[in-house]
BALUMRO-746493 format. One record per residue (C-alpha): x, y, z; residue in one letter. Coordinates in steps of 0.2 Angstrom, whole numbers, padded with zeros to 4 digits, always signed. Example, Ala and Ser with C-alpha at 12.3 -4.5 7.8 and 13.67 -1.06 7.14 Angstrom:
2
+0062-0022+0039a+0068-0005+0036s
END
This chain:
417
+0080-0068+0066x+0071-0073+0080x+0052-0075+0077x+0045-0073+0094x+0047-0061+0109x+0050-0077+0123x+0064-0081+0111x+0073-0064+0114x+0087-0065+0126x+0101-0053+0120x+0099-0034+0116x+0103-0038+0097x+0090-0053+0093x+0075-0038+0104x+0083-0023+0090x+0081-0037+0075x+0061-0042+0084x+0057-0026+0084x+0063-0023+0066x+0054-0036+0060x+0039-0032+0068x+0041-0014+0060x+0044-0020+0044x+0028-0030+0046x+0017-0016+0052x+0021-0005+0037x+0017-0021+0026x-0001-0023+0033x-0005-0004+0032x+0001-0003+0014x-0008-0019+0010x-0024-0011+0022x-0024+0006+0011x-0024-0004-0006x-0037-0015+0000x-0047+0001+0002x-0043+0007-0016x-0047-0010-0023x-0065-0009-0013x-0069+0010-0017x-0066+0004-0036x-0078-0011-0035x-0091-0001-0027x-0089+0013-0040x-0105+0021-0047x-0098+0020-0062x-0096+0002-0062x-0111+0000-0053x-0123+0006-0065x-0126-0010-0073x-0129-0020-0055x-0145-0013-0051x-0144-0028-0038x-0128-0020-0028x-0134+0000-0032x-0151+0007-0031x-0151+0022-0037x-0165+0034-0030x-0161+0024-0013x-0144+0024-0011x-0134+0041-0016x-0118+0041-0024x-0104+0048-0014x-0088+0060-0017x-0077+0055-0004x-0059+0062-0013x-0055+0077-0025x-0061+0082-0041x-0057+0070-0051x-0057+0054-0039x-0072+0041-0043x-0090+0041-0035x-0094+0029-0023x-0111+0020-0018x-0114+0026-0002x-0119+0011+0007x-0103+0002+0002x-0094+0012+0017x-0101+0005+0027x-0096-0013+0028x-0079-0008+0025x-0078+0003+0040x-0087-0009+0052x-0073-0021+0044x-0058-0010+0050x-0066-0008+0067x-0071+0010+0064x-0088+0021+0065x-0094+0024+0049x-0088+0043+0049x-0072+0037+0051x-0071+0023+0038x-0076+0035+0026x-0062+0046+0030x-0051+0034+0030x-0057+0027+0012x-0058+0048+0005x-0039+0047+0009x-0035+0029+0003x-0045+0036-0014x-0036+0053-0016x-0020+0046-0015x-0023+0034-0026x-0030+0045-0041x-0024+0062-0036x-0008+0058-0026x-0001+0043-0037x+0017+0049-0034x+0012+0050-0013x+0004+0034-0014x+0018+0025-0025x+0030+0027-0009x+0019+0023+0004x+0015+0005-0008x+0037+0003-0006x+0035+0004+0012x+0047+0020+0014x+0034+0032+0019x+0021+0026+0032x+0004+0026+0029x-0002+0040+0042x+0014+0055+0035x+0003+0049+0018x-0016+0052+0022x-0010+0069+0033x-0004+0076+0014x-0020+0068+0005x-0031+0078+0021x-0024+0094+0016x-0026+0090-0004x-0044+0086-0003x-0052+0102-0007x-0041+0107-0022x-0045+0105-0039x-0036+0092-0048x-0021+0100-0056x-0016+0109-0037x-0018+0092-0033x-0007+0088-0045x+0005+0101-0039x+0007+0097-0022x+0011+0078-0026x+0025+0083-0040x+0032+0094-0026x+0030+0085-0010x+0033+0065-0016x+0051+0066-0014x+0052+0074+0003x+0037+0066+0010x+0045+0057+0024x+0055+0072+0030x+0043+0088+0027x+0036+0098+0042x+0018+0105+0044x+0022+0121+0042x+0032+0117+0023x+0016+0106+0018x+0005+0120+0023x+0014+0134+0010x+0014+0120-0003x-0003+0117-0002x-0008+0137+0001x+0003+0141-0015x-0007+0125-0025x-0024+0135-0020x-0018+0153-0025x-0010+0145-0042x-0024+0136-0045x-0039+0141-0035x-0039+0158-0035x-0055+0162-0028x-0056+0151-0016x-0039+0157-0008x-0046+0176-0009x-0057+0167+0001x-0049+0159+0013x-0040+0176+0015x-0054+0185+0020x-0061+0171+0031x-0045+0172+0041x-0044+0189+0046x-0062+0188+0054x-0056+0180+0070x-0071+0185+0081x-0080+0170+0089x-0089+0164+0106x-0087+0147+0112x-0097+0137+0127x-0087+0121+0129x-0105+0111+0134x-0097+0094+0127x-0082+0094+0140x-0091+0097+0157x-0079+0095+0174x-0084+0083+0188x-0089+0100+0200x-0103+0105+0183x-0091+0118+0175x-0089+0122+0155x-0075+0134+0149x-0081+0146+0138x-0067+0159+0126x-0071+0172+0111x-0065+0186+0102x-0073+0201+0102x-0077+0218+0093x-0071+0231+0104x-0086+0239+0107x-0095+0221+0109x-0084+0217+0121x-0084+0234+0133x-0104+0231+0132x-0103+0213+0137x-0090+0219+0151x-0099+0234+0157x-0114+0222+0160x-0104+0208+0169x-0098+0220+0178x-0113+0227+0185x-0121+0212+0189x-0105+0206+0200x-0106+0220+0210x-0125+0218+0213x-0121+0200+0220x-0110+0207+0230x-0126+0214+0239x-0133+0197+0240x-0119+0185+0241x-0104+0194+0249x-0094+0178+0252x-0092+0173+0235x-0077+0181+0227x-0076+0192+0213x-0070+0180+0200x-0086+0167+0205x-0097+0183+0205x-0093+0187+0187x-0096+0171+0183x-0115+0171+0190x-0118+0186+0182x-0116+0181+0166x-0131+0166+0168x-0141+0179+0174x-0136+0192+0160x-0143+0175+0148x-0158+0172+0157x-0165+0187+0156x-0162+0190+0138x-0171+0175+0137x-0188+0181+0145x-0187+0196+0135x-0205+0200+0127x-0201+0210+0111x-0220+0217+0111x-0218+0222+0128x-0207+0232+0141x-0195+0222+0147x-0195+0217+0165x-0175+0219+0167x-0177+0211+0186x-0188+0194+0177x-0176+0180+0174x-0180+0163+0163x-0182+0148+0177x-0166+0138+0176x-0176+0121+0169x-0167+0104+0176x-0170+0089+0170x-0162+0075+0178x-0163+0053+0175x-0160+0047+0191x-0150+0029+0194x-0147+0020+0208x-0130+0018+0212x-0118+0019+0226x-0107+0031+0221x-0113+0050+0224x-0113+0054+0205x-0126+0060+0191x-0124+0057+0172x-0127+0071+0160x-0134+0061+0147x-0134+0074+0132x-0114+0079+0138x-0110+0062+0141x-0103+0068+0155x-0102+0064+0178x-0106+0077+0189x-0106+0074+0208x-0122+0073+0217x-0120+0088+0227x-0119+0101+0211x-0136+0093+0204x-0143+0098+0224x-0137+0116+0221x-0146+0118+0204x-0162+0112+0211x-0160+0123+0226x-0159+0136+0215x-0173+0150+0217x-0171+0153+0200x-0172+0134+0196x-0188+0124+0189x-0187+0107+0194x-0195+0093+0183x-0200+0079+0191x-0199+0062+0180x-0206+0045+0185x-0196+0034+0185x-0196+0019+0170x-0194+0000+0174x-0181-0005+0161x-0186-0024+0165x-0202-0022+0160x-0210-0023+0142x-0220-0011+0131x-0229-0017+0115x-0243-0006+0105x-0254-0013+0093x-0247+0002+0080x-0234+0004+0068x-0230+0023+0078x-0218+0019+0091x-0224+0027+0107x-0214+0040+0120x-0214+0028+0133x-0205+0015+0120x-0195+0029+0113x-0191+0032+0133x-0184+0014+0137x-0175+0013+0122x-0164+0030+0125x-0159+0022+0144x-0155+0008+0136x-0146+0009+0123x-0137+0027+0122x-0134+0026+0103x-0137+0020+0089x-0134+0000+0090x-0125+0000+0072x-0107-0008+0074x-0099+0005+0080x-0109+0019+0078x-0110+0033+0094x-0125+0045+0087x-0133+0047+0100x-0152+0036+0102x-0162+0052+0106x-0159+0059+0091x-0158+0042+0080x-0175+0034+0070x-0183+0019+0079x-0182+0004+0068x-0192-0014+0067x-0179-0027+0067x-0194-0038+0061x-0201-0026+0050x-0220-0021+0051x-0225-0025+0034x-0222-0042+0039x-0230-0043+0053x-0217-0037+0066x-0223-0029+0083x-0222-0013+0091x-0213-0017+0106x-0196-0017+0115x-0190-0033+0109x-0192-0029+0093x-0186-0008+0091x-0170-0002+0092x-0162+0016+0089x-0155+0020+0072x-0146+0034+0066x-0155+0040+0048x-0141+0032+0038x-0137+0017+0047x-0158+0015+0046x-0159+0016+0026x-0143+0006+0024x-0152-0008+0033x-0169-0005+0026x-0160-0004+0008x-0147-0016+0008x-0144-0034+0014x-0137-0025+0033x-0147-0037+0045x-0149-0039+0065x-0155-0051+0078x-0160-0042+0094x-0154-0055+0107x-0158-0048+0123x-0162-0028+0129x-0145-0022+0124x-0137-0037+0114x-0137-0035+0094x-0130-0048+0083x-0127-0038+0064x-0124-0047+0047x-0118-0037+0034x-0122-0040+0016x-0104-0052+0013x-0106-0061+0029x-0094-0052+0042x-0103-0053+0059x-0104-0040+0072x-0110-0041+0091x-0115-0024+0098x-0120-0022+0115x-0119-0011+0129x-0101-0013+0131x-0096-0009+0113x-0094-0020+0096x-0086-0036+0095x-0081-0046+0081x-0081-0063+0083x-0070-0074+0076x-0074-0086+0063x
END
């Protein structure tokens, strides 16, 4: 069997590589989902209870990350593990939740993922859709699906499943029932802008909602068509329905409404130097072009607010322990989320720690405050998680065993040992 690639020159000794390579792979992901078991047992409150130095409780919750029935974890311990496998903490956690439920809830699942016949993603989509069952539908669905695991579709897995939660959830599945035939909704994409500043937005109605909404659409496009008669009818209709918004916005409910009054259009916009004729959306995350920013503004509708702009090589210290806006400011454009190994909340919304704490005599100031989200804040003020803040947008995280993380503002890194 050839043992590396450079060795491969006939189609045969390739087919037996790749086979080995496979073989392999399934190997480390069995191996990698056991070694989440084994670390969701050792961090089990009910194991914990006694080691008063590893769990705090009153500081650190416990955390149900499986079924009923599946063990309690402390709630920092996810952490450290997820950083580990190079995954956000939101993810790790999911990742252990499966490793757990198939473990204690899916035994007969989990017993053919650990003999390498059935890989280890076909086992955590089953444990996904078993989470929210009690323990014997849980029980249930493994007795019926263990066998035909490798092989069974979405559709068959979703029947087994629904007929676990009518057996034995009853309620829940009259439920569920009722929840899905009220399909109404109303949709503003705001997370996935275009490059030209365009969302999609999609609903279902009520019939009668949805004449109103189209009556009053309608009558706006036609007035634009007073005002605007290049645009075309589709673009008009469009236009419309920001005016429609706006001026529900203004309405005074202790007065008559001016139906001719519209809300200014507020834009707020961080400006960068660059070469290329582009804007960042910071709270989208998203590029526009230059020239769709201009039309906003030029907007008779628009209110324009005018920032100055912050020196990001400068420094800010305070002789407080309250971190002030323009600390708070620098910190958002320069580091856009929280800095915990590969965390993406974003820093305006994230706690502003002191790496040097302030009981001990740290400062107020840019080189020592960074953007945390709440958990990631409390994990490192309760646990042994600990950073260096090496330059503006360079961290360097210890965790309480001694892996090493270096996040900056290109991502995380692990280094190697």
């Amino acid at each position: 069997m050839a043992r590396d690639l450079d060795d491969c020159d006939t189609a045969p000794a390739v087919l037996a590589f790749v086979r080995a390579r496979r073989s392999a792979q399934l190997q480390a992901e069995a191996d990698q989902l056991a070694a989440a078991v084994t670390w969701a047992g050792m961090h089990s409150t009910d194991s914990l209870h006694d080691a008063a130095a590893v769990w705090i409780p009153g500081c650190e919750d416990e955390m149900a990350i499986a079924g009923p029935g599946a063990p309690l974890i402390a709630e920092f311990s996810v952490l450290e593990f997820s950083a580990a496998l190079g995954l956000s903490s939101d993810s790790g956690r999911i990742y252990l939740g499966h490793a757990v439920e198939l473990a204690h809830r899916l035994p007969r699942v989990y017993e053919r993922v650990q003999s390498l016949d059935l890989p280890v993603w076909k086992a955590r989509r089953i444990a996904a859709e078993t989470i929210d069952l009690p323990l014997d539908g849980a029980e249930f669905v493994d007795l019926h699906v263990a066998s035909v695991a490798h092989k069974i579709s979405i559709a068959q897995l979703d029947r087994t499943i629904e007929e676990a939660r009518v057996r034995f959830d009853p309620e829940t599945a009259a439920q569920r029932a009722r929840d899905a035939a009220e399909v109404r909704h109303f949709d503003i994409e705001t997370q996935q802008v275009s490059y030209d500043g365009h969302v999609e937005v999609r609903g279902t109605l009520d019939l009668v909602d949805a004449l109103d909404l189209e009556d009053a659409v309608s009558r706006g496009a036609t007035h634009l068509a007073t005002i605007a008669d290049g645009l075309s009818l589709d673009v008009r209709r469009s236009i419309a329905i920001g005016d429609l918004a706006r001026r529900q916005l203004t309405l005074d409910l202790n007065a008559e409404p001016d139906p001719d009054r519209k809300r200014p259009r507020q834009v707020v916009v961080h400006v960068h130097l660059a070469d290329a004729a582009i804007a960042r959306v910071e709270n989208t995350r998203t590029l526009i072009s230059v020239e769709q920013v201009k039309s906003w503004c030029q907007d008779g509708d628009s209110q324009v607010v005018i920032k100055p702009v912050i020196d990001l090589t400068g420094h800010v210290h305070v002789d407080a322990y309250e971190v002030p806006d323009r600390l708070k400011e620098r910190q958002a454009l320069l580091q856009h989320s929280c800095v915990f190994p590969w965390c993406r909340r974003r820093s305006r919304s994230c706690d502003h720690d002191h790496s040097d704490p302030a009981a001990h005599g740290g400062a107020t100031c840019d080189c020592n405050i960074a953007p945390l989200c709440r958990r990631h804040h409390r994990a490192k003020t309760h646990t042994r998680w600990r950073y260096d803040k090496v330059d503006d947008t360079t961290f360097v995280w210890r965790s309480p065993n001694g892996l090493t993380f270096v996040r900056d503002h290109t991502g995380t890194a692990t280094p190697q040992p």
